[in-house]
N, C-alpha and C positions, 0 to 999 in steps of 0.2 A: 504494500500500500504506500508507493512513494507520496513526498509529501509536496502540492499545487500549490505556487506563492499565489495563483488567481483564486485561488476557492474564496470566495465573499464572506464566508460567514471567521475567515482569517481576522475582518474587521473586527471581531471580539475576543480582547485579551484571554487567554486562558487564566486559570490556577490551578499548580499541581504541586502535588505533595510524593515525595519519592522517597521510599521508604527501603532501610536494609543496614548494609555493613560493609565491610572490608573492602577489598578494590572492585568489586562489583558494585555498591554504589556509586564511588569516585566514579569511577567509568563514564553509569551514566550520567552523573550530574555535568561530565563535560559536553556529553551531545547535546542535554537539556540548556543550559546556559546560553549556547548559541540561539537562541529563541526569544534573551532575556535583554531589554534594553542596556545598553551600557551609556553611562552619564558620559558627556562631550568633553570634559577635563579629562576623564581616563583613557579615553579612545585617542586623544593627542599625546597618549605616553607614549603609548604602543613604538615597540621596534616593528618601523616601517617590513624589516627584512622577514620576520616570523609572524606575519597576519596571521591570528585566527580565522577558518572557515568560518564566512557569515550562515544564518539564515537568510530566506530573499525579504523576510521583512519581523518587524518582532508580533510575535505570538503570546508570550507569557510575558503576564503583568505581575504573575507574584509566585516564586520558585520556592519550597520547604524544604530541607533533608533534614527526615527525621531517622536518628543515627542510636543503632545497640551500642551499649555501655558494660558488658561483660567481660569485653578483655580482663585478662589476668597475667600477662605475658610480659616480653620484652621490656621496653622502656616504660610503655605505660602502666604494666602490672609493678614496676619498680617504684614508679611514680604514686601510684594506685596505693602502695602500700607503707613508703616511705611519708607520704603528706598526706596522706587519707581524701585523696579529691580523684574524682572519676577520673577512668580510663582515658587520654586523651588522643589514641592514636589515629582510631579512625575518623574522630572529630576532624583531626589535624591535616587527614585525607581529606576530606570533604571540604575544606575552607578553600585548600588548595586546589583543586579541581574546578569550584567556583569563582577560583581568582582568575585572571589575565596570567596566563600559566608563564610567558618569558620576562616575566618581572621581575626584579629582580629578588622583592620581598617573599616569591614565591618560590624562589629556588632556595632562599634561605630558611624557609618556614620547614624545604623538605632535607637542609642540609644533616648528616649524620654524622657525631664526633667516632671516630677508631681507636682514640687510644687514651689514655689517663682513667682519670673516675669518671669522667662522661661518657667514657667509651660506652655506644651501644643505645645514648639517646639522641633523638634526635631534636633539632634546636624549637621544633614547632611546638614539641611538648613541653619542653619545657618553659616556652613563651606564656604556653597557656595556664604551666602550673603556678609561672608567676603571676599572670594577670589575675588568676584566681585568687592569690596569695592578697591579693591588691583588691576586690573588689570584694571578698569574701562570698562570693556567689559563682558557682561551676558556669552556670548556663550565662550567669551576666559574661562572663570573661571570656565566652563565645562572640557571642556576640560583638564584645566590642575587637576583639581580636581580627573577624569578618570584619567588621569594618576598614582595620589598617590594613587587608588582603584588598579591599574594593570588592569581596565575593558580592557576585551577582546572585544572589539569594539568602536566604535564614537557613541557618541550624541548628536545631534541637537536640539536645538528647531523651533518649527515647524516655526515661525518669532519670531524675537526680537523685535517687534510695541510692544505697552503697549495698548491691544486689550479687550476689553469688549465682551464678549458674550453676544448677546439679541436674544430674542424668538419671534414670531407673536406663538399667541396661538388661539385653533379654534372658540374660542369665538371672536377672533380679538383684542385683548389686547395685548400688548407690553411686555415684562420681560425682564428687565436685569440684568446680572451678572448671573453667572454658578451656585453659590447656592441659588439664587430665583428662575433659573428656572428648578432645581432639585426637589424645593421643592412644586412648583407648585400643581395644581390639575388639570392642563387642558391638552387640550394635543397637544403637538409642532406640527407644520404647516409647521413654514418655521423657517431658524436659518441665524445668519446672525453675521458678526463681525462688530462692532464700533471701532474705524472709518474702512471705507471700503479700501480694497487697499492694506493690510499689504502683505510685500513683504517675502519670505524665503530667509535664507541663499543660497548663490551660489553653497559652498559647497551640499546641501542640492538637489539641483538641479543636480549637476553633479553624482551625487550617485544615481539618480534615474536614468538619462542618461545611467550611466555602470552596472546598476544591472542586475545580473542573475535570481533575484527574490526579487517579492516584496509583502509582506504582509500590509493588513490593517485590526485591529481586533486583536484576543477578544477585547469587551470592550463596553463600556456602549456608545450607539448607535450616540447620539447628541454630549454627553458633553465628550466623549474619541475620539472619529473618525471622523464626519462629519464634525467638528471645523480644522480637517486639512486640509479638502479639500474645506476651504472657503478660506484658505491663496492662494492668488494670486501668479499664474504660476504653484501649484503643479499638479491640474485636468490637466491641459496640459501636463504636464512631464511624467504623468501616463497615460498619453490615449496616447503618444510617443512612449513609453517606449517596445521594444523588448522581456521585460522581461517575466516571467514566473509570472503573477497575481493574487493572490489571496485574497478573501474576507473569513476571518474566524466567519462564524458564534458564538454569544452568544448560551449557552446554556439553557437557559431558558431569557422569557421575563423581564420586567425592571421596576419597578414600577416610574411612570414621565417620562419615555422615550419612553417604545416599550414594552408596557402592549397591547396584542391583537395582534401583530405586527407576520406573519408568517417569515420564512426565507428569502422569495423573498421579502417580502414587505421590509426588513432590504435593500436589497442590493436595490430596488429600491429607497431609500429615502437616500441615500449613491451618486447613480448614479446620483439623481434629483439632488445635491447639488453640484456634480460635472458640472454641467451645463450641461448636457446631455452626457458628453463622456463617450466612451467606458474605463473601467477603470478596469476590473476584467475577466479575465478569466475561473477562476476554483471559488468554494466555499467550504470552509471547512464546511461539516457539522455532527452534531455527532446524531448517528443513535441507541447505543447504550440504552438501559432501564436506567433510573432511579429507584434510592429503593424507594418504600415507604414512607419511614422515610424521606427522605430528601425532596421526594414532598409535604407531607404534613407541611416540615417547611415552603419550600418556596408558600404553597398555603394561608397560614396567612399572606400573603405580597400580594396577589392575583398574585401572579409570577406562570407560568406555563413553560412548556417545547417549546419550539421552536414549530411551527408546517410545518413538512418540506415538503413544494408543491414543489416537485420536478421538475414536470413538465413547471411549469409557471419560477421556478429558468433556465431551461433551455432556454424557451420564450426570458428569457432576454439576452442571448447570453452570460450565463453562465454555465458552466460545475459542477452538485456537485462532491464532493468524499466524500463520505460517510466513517464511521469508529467510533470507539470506542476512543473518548476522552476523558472521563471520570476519574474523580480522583474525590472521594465522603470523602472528611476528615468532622469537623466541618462546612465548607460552599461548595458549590459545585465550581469545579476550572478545568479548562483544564488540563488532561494528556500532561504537556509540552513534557514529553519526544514523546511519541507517536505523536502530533503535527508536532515536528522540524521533526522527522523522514521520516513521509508522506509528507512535505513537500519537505524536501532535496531529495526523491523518486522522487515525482514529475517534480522536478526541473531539475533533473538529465536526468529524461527519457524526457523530451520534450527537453531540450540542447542536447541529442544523434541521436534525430529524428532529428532535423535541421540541423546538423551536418552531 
């Protein structure tokens, strides 16, 4: 469903809220941004030589990422546990993605130290664990941090509780914390937040309220996406929500997640966590071949390609859209530009039929 700068009903801004984790959000929030106005002071920063791809004109009037906060890991689990203030990695992902990515604040945001006692963080996090230090508020010190990136959107995190991720595994054994049950060999059941109950931001809420469109996805199936729809009040907000919904399939399976796992089995173990609601409309699914070359990297991991039951995806009272997402660099990754596009297609033509 390429995306028509003539379609007329383009004349009404969108609102979308994209919802997930790890670099499967980042991702898309870069195809999504090209949609998003940029103020006239930033667009004369710009290095003439590294343009970003425009849109043919803008679409979205108001961009959200609302972003899991379970990391345990790395710098941010270090951070996480050393100053007692969220996770900030994938936050740090997403500010950046929504920045003017050859800027220079934005190479610094993802700069990484190697060696001393830093070794191992990287500068964005710790930007953010001092603006927090400064504001006393996690989500404030988002915020105003987006601000000094110029990100062309809001980000949330998904609650600001101080939440543990734990697993029931099908042996029946217990896991906690996001990198034990990454690293796991069994395979997740049920997922569930410690302590139970953590609340979202209001904000968070009311951007789902006004969305024109809402994504959940790319991304690694427990510990990027179902971990939001355990935070209390969002499954309701999304089975509410007006909006235009979608679920963007992984494209290939997940080693500790969703090894074995078809396309429907994904949105159903999505939908089971939302406590049964209706939460998804359409499914992004990629229909395209894979080379070779890159299946047999990812078949040494025992990762294979999606397998897309279309039919039982439709069972579930979801629609796919089928297409070519594909971008095959070093790892395999979403065609963001192609994504935002069929998206905003999407978006467009069922706001014109209601309309």
């Amino acid at each position: 469903m390429p995306f028509r700068s003539s379609d007329s009903s383009a004349d009404r801004p969108l609102r979308v809220v994209a919802i997930g984790g790890g670099t499967g959000l980042s991702t898309l929030l870069r195809g999504l941004k090209q949609f998003v106005p940029v103020h006239e002071r930033r667009r004369s920063q710009r290095d003439n030589t590294s343009q970003p791809r425009q849109a043919p004109r803008t679409i979205i009037s108001d961009l959200a990422a609302v972003v899991t906060v379970t990391d345990d890991g790395g710098s941010s689990g270090r951070l996480r546990e050393d100053l007692n203030i969220l996770p900030p990695g994938d936050i740090r992902n997403c500010m950046v993605a929504l920045s003017e990515d050859e800027h220079l604040l934005s190479r610094l945001f993802k700069y990484r130290f190697d060696q001393g006692e830093l070794q191992g963080h990287s500068f964005g996090n710790l930007f953010l664990a001092a603006m927090s230090g400064i504001t006393g508020d996690f989500a404030q010190a988002v915020q105003m941090s987006s601000q000094i990136l110029a990100a062309r959107g809001r980000i949330y995190p998904a609650t600001t509780a101080d939440v543990t991720l734990a697993a029931r595994m099908d042996d029946g054994s217990l896991v906690k914390g996001e990198t034990s049950i990454t690293h796991s060999k069994r395979t997740i059941v049920e997922l569930t937040l410690e302590p139970s109950g953590a609340d979202p931001l209001p904000e968070t809420l009311q951007a789902i309220a006004n969305a024109d469109l809402i994504t959940l996805g790319p991304g690694s199936l427990y510990t990027s996406l179902i971990t939001n729809l355990l935070v209390r009040g969002i499954p309701e907000a999304l089975a509410a929500s007006r909006a235009t919904r979608v679920f963007i399939c992984n494209l290939m399976t997940q080693a500790n997640e969703s090894l074995g796992l078809t396309a429907s089995q994904h949105i159903e173990k999505a939908l089971r966590h939302a406590n049964g609601h209706r939460i998804f409309d359409y499914a992004l699914i990629n229909a395209a071949p894979i080379s070779p070359e890159i299946l047999d990297q990812y078949a040494r991991e025992g990762q294979e390609p999606l397998e897309n039951d279309l039919e039982r995806v439709r069972q579930l009272g979801v629609e796919p859209i089928l297409g070519n997402f594909l971008h095959e660099g070093d790892v395999l990754r979403h065609d963001y530009d192609r994504v935002a596009q069929t998206l905003i297609s999407l978006c467009l033509t069922q706001t014109a039929s209601v309309h």
